[in-house]
N, CA, C and O atoms as a MOPAC input file, in Angstrom:
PM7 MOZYME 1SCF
protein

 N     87.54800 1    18.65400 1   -78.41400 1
 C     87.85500 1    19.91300 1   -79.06900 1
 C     89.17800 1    20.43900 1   -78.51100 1
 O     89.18500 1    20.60700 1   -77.29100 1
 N     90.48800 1    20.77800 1   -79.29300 1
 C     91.34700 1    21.58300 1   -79.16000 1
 C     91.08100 1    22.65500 1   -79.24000 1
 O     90.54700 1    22.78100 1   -80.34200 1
 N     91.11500 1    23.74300 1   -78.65900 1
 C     91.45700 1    25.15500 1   -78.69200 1
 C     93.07900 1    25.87500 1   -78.05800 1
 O     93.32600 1    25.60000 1   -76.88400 1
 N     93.80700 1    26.49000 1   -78.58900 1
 C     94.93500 1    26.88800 1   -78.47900 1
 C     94.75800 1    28.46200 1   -77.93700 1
 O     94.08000 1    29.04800 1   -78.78100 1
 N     95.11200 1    29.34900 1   -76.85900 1
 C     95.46400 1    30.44200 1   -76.57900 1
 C     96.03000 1    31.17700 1   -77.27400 1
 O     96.76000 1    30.19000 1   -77.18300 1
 N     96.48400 1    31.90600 1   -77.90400 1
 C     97.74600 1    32.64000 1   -78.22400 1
 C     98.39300 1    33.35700 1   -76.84200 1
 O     99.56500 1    33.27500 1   -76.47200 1
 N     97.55500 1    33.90900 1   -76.34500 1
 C     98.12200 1    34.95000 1   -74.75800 1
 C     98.44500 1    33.83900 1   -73.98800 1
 O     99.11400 1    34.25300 1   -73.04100 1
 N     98.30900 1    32.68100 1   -73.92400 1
 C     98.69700 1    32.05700 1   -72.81500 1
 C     99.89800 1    31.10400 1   -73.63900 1
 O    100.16400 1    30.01500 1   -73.13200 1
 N    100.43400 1    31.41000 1   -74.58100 1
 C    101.63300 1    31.06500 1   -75.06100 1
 C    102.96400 1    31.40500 1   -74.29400 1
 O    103.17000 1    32.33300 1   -73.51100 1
 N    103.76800 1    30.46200 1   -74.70100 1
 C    105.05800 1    30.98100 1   -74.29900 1
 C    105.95200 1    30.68700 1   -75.34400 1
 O    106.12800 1    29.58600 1   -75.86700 1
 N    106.66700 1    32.06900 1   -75.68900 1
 C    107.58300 1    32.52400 1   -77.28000 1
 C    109.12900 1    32.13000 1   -76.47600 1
 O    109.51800 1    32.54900 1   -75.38600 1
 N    109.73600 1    31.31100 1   -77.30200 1
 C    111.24300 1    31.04100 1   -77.26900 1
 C    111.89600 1    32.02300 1   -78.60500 1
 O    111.26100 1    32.50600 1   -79.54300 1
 N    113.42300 1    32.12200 1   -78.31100 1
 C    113.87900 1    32.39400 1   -79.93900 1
 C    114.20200 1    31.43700 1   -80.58900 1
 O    115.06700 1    30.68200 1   -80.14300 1
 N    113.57800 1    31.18900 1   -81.86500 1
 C    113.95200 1    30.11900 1   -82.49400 1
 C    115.54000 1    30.22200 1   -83.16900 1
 O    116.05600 1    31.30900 1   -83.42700 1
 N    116.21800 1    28.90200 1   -83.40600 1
 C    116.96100 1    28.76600 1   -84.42900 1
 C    117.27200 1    30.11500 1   -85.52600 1
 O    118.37500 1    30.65900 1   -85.56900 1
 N    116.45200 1    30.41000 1   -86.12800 1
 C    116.77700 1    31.53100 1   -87.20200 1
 C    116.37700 1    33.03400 1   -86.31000 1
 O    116.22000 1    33.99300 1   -87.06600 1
 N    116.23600 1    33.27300 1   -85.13000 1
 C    116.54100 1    34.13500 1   -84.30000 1
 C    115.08100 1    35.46600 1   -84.34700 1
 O    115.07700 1    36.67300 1   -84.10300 1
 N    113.87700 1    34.39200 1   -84.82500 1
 C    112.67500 1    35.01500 1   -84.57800 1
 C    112.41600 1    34.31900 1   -83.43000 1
 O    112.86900 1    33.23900 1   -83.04900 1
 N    111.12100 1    35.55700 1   -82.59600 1
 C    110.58300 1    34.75400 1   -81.46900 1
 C    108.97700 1    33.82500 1   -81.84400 1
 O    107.87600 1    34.13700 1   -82.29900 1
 N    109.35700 1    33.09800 1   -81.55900 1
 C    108.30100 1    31.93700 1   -81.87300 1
 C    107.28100 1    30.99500 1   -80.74200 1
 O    107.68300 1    30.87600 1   -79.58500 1
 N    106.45100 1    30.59100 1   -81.00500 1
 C    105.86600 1    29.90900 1   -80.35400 1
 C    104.88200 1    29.24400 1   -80.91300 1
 O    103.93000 1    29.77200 1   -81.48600 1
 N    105.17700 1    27.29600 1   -80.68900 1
 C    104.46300 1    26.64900 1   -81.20700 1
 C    102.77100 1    26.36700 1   -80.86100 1
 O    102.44300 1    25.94900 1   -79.75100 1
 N    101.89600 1    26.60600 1   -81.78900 1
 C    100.60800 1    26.82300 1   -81.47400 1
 C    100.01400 1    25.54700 1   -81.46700 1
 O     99.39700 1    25.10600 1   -80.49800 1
 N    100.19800 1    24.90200 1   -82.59800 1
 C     99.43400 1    23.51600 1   -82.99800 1
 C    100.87600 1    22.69300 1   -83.24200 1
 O    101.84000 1    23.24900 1   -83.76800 1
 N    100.90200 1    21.27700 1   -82.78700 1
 C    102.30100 1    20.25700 1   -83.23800 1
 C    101.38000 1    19.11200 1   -82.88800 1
 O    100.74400 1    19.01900 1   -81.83800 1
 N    101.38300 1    18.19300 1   -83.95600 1
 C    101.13300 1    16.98900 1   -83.49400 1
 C    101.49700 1    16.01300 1   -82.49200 1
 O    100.75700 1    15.34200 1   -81.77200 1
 N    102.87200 1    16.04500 1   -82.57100 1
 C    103.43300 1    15.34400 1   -81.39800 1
 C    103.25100 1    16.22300 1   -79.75000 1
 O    103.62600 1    15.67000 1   -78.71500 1
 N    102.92500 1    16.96000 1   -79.75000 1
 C    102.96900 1    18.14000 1   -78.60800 1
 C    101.20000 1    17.68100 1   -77.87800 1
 O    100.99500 1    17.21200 1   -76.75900 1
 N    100.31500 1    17.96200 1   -78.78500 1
 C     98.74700 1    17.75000 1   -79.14500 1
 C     98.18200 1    16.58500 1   -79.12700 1
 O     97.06200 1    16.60000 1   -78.61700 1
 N     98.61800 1    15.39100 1   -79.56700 1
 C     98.39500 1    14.15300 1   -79.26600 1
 C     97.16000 1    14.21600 1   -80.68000 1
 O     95.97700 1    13.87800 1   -80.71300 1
 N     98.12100 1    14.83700 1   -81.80000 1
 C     96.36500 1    14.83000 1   -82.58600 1
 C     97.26500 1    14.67400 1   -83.74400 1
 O     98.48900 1    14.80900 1   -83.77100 1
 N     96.19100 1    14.26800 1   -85.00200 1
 C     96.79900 1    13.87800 1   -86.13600 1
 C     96.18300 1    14.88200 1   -87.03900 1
 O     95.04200 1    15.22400 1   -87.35000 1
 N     97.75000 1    15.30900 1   -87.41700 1
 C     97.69100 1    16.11900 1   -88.33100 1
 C     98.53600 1    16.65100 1   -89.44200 1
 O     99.67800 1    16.86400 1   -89.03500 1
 N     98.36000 1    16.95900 1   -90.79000 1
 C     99.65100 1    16.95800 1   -91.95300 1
 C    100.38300 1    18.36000 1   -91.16800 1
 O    101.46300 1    17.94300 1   -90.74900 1
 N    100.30200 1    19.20300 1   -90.95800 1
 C    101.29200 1    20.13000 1   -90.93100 1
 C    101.38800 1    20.68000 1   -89.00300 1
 O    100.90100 1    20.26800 1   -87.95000 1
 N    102.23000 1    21.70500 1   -89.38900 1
 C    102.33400 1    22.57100 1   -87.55000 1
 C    101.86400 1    24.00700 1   -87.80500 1
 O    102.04300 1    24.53800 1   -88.90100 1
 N    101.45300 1    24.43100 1   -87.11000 1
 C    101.20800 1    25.69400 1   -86.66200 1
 C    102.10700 1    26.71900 1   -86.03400 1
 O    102.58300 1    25.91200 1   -85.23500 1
 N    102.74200 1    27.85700 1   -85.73400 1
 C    103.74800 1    28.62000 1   -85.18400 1
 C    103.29500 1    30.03000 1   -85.40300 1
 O    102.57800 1    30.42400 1   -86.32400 1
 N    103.76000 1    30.66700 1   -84.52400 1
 C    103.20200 1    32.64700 1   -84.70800 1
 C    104.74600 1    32.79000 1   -84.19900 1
 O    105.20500 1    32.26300 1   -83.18600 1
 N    105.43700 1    33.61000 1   -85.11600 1
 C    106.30500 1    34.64000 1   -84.82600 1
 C    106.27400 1    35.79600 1   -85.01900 1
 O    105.54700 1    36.31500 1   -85.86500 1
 N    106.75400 1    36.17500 1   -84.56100 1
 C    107.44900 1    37.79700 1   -83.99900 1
 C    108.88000 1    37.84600 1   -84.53300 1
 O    109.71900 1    36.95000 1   -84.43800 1
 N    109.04300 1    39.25800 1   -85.21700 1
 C    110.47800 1    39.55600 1   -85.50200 1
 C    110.08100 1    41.39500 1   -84.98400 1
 O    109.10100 1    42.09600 1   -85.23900 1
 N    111.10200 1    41.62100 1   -84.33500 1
 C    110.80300 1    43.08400 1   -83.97500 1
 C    111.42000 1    44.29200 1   -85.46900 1
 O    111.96400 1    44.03300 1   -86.54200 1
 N    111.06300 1    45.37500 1   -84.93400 1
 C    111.17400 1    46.42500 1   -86.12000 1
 C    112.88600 1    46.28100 1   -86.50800 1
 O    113.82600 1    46.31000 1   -85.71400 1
 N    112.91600 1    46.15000 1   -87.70100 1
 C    114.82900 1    46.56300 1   -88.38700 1
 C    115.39600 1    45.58300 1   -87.73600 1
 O    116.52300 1    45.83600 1   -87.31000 1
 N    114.65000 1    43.75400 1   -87.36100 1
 C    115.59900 1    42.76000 1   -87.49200 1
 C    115.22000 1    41.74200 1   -88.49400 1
 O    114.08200 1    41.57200 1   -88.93100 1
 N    116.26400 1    41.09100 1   -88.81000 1
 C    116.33000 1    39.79000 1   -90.05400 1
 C    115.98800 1    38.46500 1   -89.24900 1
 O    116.10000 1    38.42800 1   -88.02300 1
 N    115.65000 1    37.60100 1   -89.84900 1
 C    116.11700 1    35.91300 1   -89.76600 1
 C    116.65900 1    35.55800 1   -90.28100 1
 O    116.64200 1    35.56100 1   -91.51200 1
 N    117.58500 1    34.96200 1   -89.39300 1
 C    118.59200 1    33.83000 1   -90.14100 1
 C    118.35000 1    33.46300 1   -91.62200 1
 O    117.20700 1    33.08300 1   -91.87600 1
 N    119.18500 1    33.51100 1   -92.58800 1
 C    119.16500 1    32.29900 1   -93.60900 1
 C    118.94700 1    31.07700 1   -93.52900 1
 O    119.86800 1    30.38000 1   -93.95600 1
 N    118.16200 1    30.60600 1   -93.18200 1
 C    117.77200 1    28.81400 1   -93.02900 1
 C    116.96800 1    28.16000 1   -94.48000 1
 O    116.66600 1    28.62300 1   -95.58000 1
 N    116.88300 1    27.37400 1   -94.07400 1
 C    116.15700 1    26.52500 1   -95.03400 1
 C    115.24000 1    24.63400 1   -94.40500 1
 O    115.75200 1    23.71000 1   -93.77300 1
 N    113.98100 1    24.76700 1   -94.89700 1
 C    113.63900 1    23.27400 1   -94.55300 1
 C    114.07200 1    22.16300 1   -95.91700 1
 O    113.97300 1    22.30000 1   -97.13600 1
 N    114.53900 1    21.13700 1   -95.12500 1
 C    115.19300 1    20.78200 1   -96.34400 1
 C    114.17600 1    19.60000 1   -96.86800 1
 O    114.54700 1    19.20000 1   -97.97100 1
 N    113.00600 1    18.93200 1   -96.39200 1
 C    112.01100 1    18.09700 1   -96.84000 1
 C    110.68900 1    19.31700 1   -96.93000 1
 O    110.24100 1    19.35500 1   -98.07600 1
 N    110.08600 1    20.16700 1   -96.10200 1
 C    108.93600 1    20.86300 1   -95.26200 1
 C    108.96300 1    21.87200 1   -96.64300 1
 O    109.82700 1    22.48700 1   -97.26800 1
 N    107.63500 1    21.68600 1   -96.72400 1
 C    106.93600 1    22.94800 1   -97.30400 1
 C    106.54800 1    24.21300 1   -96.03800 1
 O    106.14800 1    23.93700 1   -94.90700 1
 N    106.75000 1    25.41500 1   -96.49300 1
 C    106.37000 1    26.13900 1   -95.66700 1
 C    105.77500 1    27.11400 1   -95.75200 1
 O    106.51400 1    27.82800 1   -96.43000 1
 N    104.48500 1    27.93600 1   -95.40900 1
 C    103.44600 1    29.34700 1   -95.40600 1
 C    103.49000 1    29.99600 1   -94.74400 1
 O    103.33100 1    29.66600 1   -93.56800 1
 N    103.73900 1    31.34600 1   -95.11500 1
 C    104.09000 1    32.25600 1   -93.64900 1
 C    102.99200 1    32.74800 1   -94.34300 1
 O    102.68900 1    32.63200 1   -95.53000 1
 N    102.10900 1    33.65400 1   -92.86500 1
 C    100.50900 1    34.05600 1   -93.54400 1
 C    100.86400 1    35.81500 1   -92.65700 1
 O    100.69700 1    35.77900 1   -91.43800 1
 N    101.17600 1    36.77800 1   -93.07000 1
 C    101.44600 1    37.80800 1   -92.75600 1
 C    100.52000 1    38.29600 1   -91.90600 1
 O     99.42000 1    38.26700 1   -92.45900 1
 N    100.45000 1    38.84800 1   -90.52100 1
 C     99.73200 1    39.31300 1   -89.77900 1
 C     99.61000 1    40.77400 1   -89.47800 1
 O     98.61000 1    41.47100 1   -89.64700 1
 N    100.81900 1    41.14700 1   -88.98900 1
 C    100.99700 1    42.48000 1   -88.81900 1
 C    102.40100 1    43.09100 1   -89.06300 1
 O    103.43700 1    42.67400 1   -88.54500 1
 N    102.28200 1    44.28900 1   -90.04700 1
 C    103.95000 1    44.86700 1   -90.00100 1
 C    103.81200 1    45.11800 1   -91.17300 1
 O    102.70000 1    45.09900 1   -91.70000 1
 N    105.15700 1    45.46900 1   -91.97000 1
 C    105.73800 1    45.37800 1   -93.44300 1
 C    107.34300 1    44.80500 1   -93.48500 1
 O    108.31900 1    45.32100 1   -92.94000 1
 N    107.29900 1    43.68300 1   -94.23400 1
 C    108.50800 1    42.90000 1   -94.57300 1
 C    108.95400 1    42.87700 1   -96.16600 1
 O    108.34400 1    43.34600 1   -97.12700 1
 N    110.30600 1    42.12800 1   -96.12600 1
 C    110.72400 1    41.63800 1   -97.03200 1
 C    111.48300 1    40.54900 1   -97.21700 1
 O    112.67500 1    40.45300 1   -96.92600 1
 N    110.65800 1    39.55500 1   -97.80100 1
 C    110.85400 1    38.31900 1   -97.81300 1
 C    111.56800 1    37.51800 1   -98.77300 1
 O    111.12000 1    37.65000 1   -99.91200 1
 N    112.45500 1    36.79900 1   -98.67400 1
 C    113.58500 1    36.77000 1   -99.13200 1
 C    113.74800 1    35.13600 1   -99.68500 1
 O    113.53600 1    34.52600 1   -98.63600 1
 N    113.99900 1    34.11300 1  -100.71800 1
 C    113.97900 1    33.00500 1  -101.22000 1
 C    114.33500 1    32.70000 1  -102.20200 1
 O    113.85400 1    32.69700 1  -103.33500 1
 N    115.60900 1    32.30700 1  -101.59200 1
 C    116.92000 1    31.96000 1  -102.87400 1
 C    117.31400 1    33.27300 1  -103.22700 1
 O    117.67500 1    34.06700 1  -102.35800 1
 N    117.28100 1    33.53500 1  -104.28400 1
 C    117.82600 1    34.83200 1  -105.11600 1
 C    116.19600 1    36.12200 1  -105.41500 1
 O    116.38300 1    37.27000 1  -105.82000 1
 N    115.11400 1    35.69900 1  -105.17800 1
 C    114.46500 1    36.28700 1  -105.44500 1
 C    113.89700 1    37.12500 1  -103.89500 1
 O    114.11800 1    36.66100 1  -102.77600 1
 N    113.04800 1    38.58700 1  -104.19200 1
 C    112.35100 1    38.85700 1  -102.59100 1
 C    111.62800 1    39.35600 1  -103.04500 1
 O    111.72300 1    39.43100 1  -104.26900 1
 N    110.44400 1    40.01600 1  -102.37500 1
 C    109.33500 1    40.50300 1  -102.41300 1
 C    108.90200 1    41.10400 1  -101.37300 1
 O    109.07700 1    40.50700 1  -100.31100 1
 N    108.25200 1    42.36800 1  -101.33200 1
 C    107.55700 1    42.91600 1  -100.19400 1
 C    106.31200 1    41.95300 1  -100.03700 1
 O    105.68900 1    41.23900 1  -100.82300 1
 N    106.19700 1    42.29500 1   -98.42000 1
 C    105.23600 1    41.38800 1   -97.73400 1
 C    104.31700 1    42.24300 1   -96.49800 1
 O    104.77300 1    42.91800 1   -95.57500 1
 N    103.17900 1    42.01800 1   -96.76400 1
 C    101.88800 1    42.84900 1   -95.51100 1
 C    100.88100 1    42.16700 1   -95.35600 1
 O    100.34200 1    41.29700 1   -96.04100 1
 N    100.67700 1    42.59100 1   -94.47200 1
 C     99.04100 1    41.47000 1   -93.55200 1
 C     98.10800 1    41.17400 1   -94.74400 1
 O     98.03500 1    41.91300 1   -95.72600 1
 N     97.52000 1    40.22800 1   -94.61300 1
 C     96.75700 1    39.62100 1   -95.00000 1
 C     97.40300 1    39.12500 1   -96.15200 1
 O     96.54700 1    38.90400 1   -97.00900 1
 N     98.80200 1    38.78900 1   -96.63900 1
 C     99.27600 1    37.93700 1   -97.79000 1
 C     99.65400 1    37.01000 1   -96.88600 1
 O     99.76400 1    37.11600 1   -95.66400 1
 N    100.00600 1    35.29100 1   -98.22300 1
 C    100.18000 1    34.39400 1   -98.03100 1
 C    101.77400 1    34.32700 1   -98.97800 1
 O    101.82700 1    34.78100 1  -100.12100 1
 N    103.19500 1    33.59200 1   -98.17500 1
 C    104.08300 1    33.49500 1   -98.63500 1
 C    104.13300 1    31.85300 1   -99.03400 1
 O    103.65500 1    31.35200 1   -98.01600 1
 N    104.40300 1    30.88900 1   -99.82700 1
 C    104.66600 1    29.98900 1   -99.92800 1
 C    106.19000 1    29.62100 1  -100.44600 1
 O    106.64800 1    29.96500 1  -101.53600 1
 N    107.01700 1    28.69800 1   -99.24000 1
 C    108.16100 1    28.39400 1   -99.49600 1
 C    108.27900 1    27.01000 1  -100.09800 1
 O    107.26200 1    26.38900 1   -99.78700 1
 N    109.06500 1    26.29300 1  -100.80300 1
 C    109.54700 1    25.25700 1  -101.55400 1
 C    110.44000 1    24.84600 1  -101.02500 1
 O    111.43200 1    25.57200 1  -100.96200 1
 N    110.49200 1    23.25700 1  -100.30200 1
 C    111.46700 1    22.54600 1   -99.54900 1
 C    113.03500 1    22.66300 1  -100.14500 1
 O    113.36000 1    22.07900 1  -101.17900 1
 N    113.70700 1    23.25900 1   -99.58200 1
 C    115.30400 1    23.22600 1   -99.55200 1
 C    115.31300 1    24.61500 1   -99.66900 1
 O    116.44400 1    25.05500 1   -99.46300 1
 N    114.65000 1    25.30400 1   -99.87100 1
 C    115.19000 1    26.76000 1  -100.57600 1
 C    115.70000 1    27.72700 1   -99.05300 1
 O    115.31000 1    27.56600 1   -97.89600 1
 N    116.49100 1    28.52900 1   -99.49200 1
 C    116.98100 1    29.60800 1   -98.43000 1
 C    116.02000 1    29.99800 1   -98.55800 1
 O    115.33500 1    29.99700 1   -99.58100 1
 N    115.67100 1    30.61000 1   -97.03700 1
 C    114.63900 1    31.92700 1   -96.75200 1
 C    115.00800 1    32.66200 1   -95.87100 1
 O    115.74500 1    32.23100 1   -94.98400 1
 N    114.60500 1    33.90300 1   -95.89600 1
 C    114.75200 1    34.68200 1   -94.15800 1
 C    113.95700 1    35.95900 1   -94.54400 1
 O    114.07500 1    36.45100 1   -95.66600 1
 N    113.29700 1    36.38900 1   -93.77200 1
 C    112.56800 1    37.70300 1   -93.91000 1
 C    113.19300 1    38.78200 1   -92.93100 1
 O    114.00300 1    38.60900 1   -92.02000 1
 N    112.67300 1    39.77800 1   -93.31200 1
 C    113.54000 1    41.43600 1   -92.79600 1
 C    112.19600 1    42.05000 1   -92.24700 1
 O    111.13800 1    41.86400 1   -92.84800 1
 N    112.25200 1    42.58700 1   -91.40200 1
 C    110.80500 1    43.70500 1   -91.29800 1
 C    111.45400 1    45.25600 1   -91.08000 1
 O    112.34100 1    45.80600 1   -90.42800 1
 N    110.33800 1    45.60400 1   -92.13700 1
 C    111.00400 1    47.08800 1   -92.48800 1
 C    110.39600 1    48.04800 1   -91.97200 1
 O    110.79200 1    49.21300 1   -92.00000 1
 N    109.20900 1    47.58900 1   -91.36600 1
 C    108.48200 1    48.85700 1   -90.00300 1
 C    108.64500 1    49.15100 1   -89.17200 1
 O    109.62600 1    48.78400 1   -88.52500 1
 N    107.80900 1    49.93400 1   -88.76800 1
 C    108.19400 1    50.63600 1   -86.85300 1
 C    107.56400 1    49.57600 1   -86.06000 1
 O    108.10600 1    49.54100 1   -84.95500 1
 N    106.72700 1    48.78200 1   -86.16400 1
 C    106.14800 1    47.28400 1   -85.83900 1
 C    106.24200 1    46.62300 1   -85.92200 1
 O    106.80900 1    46.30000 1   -86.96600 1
 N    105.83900 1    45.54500 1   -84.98500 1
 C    106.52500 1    43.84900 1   -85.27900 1
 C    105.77800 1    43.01600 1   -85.84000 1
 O    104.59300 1    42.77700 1   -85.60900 1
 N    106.70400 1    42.40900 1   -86.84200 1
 C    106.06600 1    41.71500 1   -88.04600 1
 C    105.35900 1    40.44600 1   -87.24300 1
 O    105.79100 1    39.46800 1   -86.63400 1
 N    104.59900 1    40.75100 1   -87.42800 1
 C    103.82700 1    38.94100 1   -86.57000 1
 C    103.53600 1    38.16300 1   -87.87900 1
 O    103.26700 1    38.72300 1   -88.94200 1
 N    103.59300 1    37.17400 1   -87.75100 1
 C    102.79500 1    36.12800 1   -88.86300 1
 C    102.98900 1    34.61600 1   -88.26600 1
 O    103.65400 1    34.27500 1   -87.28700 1
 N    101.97900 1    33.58100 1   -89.41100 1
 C    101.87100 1    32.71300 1   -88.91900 1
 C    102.94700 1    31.65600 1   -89.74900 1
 O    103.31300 1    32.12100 1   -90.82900 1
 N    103.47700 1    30.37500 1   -89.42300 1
 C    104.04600 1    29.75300 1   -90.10100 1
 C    103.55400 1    28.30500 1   -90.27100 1
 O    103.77200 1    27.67600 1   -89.23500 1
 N    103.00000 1    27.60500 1   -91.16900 1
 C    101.88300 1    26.60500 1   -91.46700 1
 C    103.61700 1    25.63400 1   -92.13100 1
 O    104.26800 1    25.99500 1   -93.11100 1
 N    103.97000 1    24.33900 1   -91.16100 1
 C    104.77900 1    23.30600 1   -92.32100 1
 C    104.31000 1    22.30600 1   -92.12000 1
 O    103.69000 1    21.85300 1   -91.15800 1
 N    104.65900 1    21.84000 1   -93.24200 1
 C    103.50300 1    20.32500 1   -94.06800 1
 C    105.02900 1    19.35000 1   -94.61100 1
 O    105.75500 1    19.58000 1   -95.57800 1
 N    105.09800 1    18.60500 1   -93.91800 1
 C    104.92700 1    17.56000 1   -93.02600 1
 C    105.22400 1    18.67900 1   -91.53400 1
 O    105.77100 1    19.77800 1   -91.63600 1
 N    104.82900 1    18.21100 1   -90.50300 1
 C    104.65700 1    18.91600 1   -89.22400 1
 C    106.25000 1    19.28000 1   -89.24600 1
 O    106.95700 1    18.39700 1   -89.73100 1
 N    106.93200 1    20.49700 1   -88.77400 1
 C    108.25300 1    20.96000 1   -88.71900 1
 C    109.15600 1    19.86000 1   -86.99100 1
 O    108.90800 1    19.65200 1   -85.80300 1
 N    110.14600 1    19.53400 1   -87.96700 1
 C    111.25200 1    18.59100 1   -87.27400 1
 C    112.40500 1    19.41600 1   -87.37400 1
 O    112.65700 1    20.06300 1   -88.39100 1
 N    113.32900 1    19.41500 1   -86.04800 1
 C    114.66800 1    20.23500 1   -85.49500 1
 C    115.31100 1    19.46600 1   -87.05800 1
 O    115.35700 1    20.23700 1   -88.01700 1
 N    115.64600 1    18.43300 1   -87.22700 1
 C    115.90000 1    17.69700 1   -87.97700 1
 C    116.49500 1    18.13100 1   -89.57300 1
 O    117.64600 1    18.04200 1   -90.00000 1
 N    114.99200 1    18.73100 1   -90.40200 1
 C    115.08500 1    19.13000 1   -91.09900 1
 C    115.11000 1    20.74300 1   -91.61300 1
 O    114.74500 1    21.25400 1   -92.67200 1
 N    115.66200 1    21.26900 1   -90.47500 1
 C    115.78200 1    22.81000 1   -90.39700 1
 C    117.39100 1    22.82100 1   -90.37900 1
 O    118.02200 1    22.04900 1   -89.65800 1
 N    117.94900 1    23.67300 1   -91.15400 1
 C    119.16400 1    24.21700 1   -90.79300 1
 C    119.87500 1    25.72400 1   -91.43100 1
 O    119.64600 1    26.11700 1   -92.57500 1
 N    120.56100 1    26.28600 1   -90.67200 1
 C    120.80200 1    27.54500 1   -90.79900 1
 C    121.84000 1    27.81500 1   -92.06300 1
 O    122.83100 1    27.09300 1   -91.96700 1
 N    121.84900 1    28.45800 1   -92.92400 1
 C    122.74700 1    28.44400 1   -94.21400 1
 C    123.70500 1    29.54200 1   -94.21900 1
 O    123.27300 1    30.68000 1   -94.03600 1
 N    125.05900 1    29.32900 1   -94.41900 1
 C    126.35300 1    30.54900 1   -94.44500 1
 C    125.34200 1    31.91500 1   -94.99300 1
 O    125.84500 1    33.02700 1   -95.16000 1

């Protein structure tokens, strides 16, 4: 049985300049599995980067806060308990527009590679 902490995590800033920390990774876990697991944090009145996965499907599962989530040309407000689904290549970056920090989870299928992440003008 795997079981994962969250409190006994340790959050880096990722690439697109949320704080992150990987929960579940196959290669990390020694376990087989289609996608990764990740919980970030963006604090109140900051953005993420414009990035994009350029193979990876990706789900951000809203935890706590109010955002606005941003993909390609289109956005949408975003709050706990919704599910965002991104489409491989597309720009994304979310904003949080509360006095709280947007937590959510980030689910990518095939497991997320440095590789196929990159930050867009």
């Amino acid at each position: 049985m795997l079981i994962k902490d969250i409190k006994k995590s340790d959050y880096f800033k990722a690439m697109d300049e949320t704080f992150l920390t990987e929960l579940l990774h196959p290669e990390n876990e020694g376990v087989e599995m289609g996608c990764s697991l990740a919980h970030a944090v963006l604090s109140p009145g900051k953005k993420s980067l414009p990035h994009r996965l350029k193979k990876s499907v990706e789900v951000y599962f809203i935890l706590t806060g109010t955002g606005v989530m941003h993909i390609d040309d289109e956005e949408g407000a975003v709050e706990p308990g919704q599910a965002v689904y991104i489409p491989p290549g597309r720009v994304q970056w979310i904003e949080n527009v509360s006095d709280e920090d947007l937590k959510f989870l980030c689910v990518v299928s095939p497991p997320w590679r440095e590789d196929d992440e990159e930050i867009c003008p």
